[in-house]
Backbone as ProteinMPNN parsed JSONL, in Angstrom:
{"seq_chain_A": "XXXXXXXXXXXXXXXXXXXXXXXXXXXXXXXXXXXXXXXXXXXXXXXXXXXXXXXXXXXXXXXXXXXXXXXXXXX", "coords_chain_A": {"N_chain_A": [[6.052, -28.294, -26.183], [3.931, -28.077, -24.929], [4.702, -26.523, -22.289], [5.114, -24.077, -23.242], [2.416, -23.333, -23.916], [1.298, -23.755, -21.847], [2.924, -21.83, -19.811], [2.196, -19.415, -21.735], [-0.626, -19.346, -21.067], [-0.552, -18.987, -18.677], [0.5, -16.118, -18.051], [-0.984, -14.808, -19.893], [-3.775, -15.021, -18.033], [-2.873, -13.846, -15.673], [-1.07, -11.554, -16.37], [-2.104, -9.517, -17.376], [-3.593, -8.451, -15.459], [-2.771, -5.741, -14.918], [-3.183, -4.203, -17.143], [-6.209, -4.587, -17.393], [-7.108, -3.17, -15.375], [-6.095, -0.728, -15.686], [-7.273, 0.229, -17.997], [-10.405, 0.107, -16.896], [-10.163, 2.09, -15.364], [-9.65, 4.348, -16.723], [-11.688, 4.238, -18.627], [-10.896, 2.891, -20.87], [-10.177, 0.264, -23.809], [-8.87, -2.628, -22.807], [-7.327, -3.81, -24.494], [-5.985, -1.147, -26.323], [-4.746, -0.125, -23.997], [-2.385, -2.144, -23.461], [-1.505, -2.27, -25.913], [0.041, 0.093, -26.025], [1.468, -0.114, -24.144], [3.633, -1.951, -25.493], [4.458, -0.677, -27.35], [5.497, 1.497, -26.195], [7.804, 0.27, -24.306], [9.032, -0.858, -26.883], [9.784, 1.63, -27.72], [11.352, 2.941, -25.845], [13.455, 1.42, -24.793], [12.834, -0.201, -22.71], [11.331, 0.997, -21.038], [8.509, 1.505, -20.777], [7.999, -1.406, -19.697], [9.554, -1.428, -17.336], [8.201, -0.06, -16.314], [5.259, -1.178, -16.122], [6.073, -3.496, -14.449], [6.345, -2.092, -12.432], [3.977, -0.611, -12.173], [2.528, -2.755, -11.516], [3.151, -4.228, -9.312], [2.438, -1.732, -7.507], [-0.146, -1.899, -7.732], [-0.769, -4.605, -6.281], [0.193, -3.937, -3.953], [-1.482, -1.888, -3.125], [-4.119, -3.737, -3.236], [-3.837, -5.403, -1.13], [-3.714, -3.828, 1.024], [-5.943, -1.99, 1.19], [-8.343, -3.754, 1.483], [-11.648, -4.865, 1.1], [-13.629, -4.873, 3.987], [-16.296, -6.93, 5.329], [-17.502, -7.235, 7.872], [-16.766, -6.498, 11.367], [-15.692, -8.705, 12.596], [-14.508, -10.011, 10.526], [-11.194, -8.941, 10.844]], "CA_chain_A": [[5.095, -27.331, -26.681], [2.82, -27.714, -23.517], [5.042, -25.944, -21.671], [4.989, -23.134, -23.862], [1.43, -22.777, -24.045], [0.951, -23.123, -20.144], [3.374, -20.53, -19.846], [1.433, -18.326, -22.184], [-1.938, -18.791, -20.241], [-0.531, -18.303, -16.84], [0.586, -14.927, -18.444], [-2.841, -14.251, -20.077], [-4.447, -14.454, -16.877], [-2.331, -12.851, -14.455], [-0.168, -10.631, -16.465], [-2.659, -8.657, -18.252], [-4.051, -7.645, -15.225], [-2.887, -4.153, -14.78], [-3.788, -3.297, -18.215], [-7.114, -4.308, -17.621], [-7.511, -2.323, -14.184], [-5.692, 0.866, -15.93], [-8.263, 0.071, -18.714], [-11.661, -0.005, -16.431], [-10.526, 3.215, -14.83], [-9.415, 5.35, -18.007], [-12.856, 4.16, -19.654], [-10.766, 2.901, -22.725], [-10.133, -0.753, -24.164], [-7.552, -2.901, -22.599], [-6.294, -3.581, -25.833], [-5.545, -0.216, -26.289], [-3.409, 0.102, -22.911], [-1.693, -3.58, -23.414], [-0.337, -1.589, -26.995], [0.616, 1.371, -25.274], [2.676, -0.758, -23.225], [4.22, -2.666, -26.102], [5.072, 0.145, -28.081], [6.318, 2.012, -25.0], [8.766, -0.684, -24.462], [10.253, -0.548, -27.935], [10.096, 3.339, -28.231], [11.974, 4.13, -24.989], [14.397, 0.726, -24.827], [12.488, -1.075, -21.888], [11.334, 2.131, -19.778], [7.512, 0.723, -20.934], [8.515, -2.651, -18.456], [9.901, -1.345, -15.908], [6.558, 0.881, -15.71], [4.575, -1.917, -15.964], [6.339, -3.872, -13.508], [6.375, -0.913, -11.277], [2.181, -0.608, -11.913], [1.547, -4.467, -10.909], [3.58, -4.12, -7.848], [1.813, -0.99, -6.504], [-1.42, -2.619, -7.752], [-0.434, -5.685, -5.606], [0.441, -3.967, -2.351], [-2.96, -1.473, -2.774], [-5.25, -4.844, -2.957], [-3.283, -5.852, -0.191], [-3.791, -2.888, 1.872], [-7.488, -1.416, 1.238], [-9.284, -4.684, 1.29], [-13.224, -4.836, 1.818], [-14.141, -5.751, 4.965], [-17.798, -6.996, 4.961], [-17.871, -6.918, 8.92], [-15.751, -6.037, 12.081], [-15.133, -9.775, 12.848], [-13.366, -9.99, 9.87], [-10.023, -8.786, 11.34]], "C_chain_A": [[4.038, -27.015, -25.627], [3.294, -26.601, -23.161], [4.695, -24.503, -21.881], [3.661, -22.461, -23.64], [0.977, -22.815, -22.208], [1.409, -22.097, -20.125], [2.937, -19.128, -20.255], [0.022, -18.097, -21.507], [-1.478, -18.32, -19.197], [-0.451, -16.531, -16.779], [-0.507, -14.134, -19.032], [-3.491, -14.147, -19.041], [-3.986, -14.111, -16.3], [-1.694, -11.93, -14.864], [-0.593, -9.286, -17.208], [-3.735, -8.005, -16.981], [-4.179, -6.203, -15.027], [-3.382, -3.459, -16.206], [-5.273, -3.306, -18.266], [-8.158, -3.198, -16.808], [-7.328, -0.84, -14.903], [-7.251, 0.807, -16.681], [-9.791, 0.751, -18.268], [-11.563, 1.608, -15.584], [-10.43, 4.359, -15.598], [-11.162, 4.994, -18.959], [-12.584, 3.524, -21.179], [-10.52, 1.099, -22.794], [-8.679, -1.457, -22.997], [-6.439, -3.328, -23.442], [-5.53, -2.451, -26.046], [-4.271, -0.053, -25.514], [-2.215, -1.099, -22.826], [-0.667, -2.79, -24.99], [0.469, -0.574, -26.489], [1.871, 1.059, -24.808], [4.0, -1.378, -23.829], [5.21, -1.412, -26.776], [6.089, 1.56, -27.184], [7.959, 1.814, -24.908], [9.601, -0.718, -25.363], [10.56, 0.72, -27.689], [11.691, 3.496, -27.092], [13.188, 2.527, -24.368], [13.606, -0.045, -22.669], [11.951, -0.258, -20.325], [9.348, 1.516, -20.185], [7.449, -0.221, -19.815], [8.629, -2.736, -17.177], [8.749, -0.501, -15.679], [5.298, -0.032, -15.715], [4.854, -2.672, -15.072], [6.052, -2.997, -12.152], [4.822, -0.809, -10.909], [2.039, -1.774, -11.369], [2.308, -4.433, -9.373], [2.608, -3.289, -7.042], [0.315, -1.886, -6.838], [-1.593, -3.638, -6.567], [-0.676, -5.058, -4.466], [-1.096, -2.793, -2.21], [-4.067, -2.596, -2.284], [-4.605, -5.254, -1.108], [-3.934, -4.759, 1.244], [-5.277, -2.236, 2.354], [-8.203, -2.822, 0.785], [-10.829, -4.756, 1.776], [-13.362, -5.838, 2.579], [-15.615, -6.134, 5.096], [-18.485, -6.868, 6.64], [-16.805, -6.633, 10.133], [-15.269, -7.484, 12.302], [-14.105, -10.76, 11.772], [-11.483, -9.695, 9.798], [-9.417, -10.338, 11.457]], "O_chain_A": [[3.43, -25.952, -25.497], [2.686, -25.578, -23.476], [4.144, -23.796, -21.037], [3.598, -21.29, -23.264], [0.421, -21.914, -21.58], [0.663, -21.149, -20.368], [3.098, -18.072, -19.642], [-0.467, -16.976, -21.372], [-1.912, -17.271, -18.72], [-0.996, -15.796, -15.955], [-0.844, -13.002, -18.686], [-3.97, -13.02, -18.91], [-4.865, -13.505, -15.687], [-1.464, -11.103, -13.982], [0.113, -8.335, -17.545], [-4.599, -7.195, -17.317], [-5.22, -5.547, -14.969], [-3.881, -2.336, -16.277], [-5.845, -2.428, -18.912], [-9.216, -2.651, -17.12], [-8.158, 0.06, -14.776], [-8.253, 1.236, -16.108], [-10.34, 1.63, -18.933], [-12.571, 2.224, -15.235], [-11.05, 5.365, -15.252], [-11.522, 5.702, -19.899], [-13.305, 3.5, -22.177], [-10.704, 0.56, -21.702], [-7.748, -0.783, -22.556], [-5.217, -3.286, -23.299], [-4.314, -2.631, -25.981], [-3.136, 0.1, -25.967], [-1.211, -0.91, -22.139], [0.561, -2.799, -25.067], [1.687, -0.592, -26.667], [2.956, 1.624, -24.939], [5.08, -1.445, -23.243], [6.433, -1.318, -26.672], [7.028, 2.26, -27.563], [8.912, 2.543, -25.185], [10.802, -0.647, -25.105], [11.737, 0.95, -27.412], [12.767, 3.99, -27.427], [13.757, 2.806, -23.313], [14.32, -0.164, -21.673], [12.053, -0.595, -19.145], [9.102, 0.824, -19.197], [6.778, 0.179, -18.863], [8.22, -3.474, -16.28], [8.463, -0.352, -14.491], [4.268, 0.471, -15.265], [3.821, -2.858, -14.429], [5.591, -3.384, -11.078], [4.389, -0.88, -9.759], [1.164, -1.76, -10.503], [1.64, -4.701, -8.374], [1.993, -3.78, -6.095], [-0.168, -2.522, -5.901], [-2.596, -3.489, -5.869], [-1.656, -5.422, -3.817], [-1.76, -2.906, -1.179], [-4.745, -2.483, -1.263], [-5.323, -5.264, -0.109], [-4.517, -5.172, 2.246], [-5.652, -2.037, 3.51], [-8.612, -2.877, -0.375], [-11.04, -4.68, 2.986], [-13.318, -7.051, 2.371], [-16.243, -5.111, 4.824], [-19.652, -6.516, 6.806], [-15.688, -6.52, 9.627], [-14.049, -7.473, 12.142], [-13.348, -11.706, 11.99], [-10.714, -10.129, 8.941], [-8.286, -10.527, 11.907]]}, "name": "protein", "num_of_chains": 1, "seq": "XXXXXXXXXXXXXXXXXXXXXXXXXXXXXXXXXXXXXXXXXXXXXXXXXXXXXXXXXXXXXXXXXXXXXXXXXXX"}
């Protein structure tokens, strides 16, 4: 039963981030966009998923890419 519930936090904190990023830039709940996603998923047979997978990736390689530098010796 541990397992389980580790499993479910590791996913609470890392897997809900793109809904909360879409969230903070649409102005709306992340609840909201975390249903969106769910009901997505059923409606259209797993095309929801793969668009959420697809968002945390580009999310990923943006952070990656445009990172704040705070000075030039940062390189």
């Amino acid at each position: 039963m541990s397992l389980f519930y580790n499993t479910l936090y590791y996913f609470q904190k890392r897997g809900f981030e793109v809904c909360r990023r879409i969230a903070e830039r649409l102005g709306i709940r992340a609840r909201v966009v975390r249903t969106t996603f769910i009901y997505l998923t059923f409606a259209t047979l797993g095309f929801g998923f793969a668009l959420y997978l697809f968002m945390a990736f580009w999310l990923r390689i943006k952070d990656l890419i445009y990172t704040k530098r705070t000075s030039v010796f940062d390189l």
